[in-house]
Backbone bond lengths (Angstrom), bond angles and torsions (degrees), N, CA, C in turn:
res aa  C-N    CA-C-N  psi(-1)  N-CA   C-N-CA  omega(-1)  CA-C   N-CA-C  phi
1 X - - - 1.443 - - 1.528 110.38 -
2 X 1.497 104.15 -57.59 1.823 85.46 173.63 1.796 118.87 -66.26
3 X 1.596 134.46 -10.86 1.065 92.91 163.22 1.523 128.82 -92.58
4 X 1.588 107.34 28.73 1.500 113.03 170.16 1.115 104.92 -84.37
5 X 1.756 111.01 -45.67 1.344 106.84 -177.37 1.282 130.17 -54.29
6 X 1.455 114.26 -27.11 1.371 131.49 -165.44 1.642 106.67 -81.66
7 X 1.711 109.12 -24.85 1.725 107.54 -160.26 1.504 96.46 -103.76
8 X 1.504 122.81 -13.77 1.396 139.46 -153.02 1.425 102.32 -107.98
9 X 1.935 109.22 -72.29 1.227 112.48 -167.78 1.549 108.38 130.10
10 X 1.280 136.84 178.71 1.191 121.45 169.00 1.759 108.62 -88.59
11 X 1.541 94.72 165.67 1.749 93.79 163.94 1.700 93.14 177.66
12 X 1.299 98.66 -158.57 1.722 134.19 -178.07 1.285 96.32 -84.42
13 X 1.381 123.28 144.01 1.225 151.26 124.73 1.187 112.75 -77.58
14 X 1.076 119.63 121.40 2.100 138.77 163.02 1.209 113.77 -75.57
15 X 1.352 114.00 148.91 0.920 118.62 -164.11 1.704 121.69 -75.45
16 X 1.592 107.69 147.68 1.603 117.69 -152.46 1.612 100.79 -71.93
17 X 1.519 93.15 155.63 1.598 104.49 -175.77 1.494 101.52 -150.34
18 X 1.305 124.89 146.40 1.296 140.20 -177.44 1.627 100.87 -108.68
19 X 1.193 101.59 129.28 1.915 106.43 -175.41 1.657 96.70 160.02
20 X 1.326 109.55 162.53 1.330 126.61 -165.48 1.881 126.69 -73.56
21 X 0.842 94.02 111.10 1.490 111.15 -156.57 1.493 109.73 -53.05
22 X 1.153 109.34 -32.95 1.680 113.74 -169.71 1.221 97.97 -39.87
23 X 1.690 131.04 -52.07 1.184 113.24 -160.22 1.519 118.14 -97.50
24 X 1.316 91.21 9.69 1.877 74.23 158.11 1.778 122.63 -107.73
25 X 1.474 106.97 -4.88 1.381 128.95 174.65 1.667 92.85 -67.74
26 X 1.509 133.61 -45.92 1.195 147.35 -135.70 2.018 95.12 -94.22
27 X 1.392 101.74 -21.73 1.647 105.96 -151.31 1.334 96.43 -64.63
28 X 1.473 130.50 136.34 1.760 107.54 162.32 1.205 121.23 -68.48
29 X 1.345 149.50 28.99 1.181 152.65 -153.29 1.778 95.17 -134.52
30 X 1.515 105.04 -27.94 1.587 110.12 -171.97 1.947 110.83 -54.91
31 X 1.137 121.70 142.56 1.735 120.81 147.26 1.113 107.07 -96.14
32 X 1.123 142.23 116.40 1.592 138.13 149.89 1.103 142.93 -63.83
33 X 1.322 147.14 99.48 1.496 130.67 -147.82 1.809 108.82 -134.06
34 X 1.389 96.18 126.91 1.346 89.40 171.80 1.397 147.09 -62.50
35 X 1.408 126.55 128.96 1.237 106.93 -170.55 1.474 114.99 -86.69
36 X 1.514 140.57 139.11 1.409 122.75 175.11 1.440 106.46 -154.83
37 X 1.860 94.39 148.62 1.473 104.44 172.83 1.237 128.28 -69.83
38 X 1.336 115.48 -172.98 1.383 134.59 -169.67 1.667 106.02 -33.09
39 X 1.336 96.21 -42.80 1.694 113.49 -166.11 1.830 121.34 -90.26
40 X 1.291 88.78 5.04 1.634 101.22 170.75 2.334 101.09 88.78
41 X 1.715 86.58 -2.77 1.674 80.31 -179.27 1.822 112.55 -62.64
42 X 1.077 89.04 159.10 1.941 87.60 167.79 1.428 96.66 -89.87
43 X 0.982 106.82 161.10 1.507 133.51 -172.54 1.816 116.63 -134.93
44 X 1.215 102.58 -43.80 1.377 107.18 -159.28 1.864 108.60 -144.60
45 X 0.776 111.99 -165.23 1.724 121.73 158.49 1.386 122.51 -151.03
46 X 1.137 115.77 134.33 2.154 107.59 -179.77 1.540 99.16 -138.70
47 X 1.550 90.23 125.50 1.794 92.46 -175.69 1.359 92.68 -119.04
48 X 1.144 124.79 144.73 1.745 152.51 147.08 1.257 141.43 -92.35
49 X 1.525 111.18 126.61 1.498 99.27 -155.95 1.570 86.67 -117.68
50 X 1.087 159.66 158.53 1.872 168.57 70.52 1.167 83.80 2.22
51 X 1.508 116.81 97.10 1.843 96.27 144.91 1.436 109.68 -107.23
52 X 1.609 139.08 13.78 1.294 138.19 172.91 1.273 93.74 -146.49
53 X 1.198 107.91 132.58 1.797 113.64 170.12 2.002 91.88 -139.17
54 X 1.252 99.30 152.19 1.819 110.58 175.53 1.855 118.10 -105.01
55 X 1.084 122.50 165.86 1.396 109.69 158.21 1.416 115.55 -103.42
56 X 0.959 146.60 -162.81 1.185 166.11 171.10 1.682 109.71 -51.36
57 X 1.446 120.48 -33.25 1.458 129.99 161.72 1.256 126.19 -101.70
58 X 1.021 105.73 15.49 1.654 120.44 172.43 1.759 113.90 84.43
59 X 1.233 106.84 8.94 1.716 95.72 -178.87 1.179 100.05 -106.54
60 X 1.457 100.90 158.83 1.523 124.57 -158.44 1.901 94.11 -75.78
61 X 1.317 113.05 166.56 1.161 121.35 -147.72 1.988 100.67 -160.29
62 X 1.023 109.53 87.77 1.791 114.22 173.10 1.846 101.16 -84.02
63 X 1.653 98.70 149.70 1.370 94.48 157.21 1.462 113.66 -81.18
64 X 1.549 120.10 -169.22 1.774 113.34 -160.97 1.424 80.60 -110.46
65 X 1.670 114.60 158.21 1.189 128.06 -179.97 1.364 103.53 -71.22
66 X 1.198 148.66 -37.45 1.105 124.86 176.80 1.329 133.23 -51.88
67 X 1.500 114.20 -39.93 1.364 119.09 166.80 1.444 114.18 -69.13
68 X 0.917 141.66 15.47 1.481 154.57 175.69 1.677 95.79 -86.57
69 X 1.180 117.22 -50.65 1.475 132.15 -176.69 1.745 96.52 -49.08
70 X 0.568 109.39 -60.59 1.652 104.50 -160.95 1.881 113.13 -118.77
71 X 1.907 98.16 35.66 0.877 92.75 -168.96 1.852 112.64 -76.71
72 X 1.112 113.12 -17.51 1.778 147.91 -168.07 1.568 95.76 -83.43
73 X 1.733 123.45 -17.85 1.754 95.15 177.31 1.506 89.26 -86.41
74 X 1.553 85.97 172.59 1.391 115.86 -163.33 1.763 101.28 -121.46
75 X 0.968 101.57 124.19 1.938 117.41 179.36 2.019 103.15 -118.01
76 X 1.322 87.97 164.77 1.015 105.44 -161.56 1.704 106.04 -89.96
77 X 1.570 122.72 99.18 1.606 102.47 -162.00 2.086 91.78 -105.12
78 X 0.968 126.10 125.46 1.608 139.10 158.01 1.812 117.19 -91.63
79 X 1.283 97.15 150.54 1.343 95.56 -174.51 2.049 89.17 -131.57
80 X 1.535 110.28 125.95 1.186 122.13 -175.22 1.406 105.19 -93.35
81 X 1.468 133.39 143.93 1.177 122.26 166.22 1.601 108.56 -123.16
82 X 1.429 120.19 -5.38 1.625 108.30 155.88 1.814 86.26 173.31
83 X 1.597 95.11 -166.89 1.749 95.86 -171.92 1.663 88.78 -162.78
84 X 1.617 88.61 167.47 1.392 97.33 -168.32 1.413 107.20 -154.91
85 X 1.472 142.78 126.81 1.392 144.94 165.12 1.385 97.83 -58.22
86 X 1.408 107.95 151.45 1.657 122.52 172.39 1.498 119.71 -142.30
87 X 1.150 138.82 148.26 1.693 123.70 166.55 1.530 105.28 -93.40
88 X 1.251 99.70 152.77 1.680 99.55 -169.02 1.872 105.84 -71.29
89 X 1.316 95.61 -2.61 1.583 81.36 175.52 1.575 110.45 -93.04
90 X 1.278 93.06 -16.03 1.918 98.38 177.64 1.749 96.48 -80.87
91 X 1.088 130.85 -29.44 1.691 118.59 -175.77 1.686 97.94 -82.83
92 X 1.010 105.61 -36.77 1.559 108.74 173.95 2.079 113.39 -45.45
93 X 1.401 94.91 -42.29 1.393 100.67 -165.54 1.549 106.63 -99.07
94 X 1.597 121.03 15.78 1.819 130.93 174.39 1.613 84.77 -61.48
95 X 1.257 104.81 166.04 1.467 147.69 178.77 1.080 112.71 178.98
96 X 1.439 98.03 161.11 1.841 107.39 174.11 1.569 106.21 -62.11
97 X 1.403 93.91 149.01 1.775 114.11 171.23 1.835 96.20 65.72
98 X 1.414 113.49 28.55 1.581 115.43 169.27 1.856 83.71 -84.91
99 X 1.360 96.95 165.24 1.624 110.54 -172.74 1.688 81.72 -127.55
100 X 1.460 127.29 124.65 1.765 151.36 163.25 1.313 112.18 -82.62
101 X 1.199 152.87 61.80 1.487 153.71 -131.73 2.123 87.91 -86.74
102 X 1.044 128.24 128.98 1.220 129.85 -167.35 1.636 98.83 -115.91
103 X 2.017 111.35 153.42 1.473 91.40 -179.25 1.619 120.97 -98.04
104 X 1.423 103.36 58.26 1.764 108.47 164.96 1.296 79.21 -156.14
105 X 2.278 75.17 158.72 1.083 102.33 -179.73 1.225 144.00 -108.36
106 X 1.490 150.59 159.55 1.944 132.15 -161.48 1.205 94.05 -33.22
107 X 1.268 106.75 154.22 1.274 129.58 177.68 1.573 127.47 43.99
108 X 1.313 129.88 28.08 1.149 149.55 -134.87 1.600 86.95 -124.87
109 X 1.902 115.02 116.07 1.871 96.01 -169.05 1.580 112.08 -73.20
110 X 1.557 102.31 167.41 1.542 115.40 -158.98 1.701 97.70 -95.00
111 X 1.168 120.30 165.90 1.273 128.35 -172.37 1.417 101.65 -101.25
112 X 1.268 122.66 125.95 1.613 129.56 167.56 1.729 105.72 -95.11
113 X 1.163 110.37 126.70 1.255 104.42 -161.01 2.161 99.40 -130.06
114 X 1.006 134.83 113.63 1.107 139.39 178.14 1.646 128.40 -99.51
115 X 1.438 97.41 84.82 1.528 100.35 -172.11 1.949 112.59 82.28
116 X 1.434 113.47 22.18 1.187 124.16 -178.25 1.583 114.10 119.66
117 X 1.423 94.43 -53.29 1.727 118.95 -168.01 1.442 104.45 -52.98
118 X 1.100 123.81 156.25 1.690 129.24 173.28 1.573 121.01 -123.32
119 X 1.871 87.27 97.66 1.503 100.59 -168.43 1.333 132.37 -87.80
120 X 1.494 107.34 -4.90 1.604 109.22 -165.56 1.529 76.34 -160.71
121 X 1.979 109.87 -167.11 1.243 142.82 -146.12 1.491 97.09 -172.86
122 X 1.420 120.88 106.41 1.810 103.65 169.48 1.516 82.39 -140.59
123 X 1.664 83.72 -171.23 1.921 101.75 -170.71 1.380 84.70 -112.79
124 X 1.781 116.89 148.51 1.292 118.91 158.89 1.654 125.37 -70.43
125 X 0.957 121.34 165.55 2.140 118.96 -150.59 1.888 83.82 -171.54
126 X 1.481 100.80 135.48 1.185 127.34 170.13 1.716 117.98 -95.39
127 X 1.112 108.24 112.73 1.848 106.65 -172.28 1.398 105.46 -126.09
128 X 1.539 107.89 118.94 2.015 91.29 177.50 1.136 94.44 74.89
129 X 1.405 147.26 13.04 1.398 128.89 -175.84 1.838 127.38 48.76
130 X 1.072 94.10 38.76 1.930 128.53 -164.67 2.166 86.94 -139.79
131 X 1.208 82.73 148.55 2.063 107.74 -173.22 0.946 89.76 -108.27
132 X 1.966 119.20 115.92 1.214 114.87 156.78 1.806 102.48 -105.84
133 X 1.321 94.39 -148.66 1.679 108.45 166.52 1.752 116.25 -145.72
134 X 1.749 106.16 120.88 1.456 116.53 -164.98 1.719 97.06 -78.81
135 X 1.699 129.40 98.82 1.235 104.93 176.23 1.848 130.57 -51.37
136 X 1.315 140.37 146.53 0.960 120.46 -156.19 1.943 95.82 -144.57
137 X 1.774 104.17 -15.19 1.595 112.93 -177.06 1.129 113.43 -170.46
138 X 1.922 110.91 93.15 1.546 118.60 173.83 1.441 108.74 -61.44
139 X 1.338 102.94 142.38 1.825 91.92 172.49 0.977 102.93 -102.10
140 X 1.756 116.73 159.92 1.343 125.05 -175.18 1.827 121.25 -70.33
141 X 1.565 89.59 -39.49 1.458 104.49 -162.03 1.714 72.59 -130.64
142 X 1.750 103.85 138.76 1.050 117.20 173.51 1.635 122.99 -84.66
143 X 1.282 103.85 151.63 1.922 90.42 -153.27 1.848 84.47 -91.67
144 X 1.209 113.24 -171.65 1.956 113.72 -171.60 1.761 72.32 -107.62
């Protein structure tokens, strides 16, 4: 459940219904998320669908059918947390317990980057003891 919450956002749950799952696993609108124990096994599956979302004035809000089309490809999303020039004789001379001094600083937000492009701004967050990224600033216009 929290990594729905985390990929989704908060909201409502509707009310429960017993009936055959295929088709809501099947919906393109679904996230699917694994469920797992202590040991990282899967256990289960829980998919979520948005079927009402609002804007900012309270009216209801669909995505456009076209993006429905290609809502199932899959892109490449990276999350940057800083960068650094090097001379190849300094990468030459890394080893373990070398310290990479990067140019931002703690807590300084990370770049969400989609297929290169730079789409958001979040803080890094530890889940499961696994590094995700807490989004914190979609951008409007994607930066190059």
């Amino acid at each position: 459940m929290a990594a729905a919450v985390a990929a989704l956002g908060p909201g409502t749950l509707g009310e429960a219904s017993v009936e055959d799952a295929s088709r809501i696993f099947a919906h393109p609108l679904a996230q699917v998320f694994d469920l797992q124990d202590e040991s990282g096994r899967a256990i289960g599956r829980l998919a979520v669908r948005i079927t009402h979302t609002a804007d900012t004035a309270g009216h209801a809000s669909t995505p456009s059918r076209r993006l429905h089309r290609i809502a199932g490809v899959e892109m490449e999303l990276t999350v940057e947390i800083g960068r650094t020039r090097m001379a190849v004789r300094d990468v030459l001379d890394l080893e373990p317990g070398r310290i990479v001094e990067l140019d931002r600083s703690a807590g300084a937000p990370a770049d969400v980057k989609l297929n290169g492009r730079i789409i958001a701004h979040g803080e890094i967050v530890v889940v499961d003891q696994d590094y995700a990224v807490r989004i914190t600033r979609i951008l409007e216009n994607a930066e190059v």
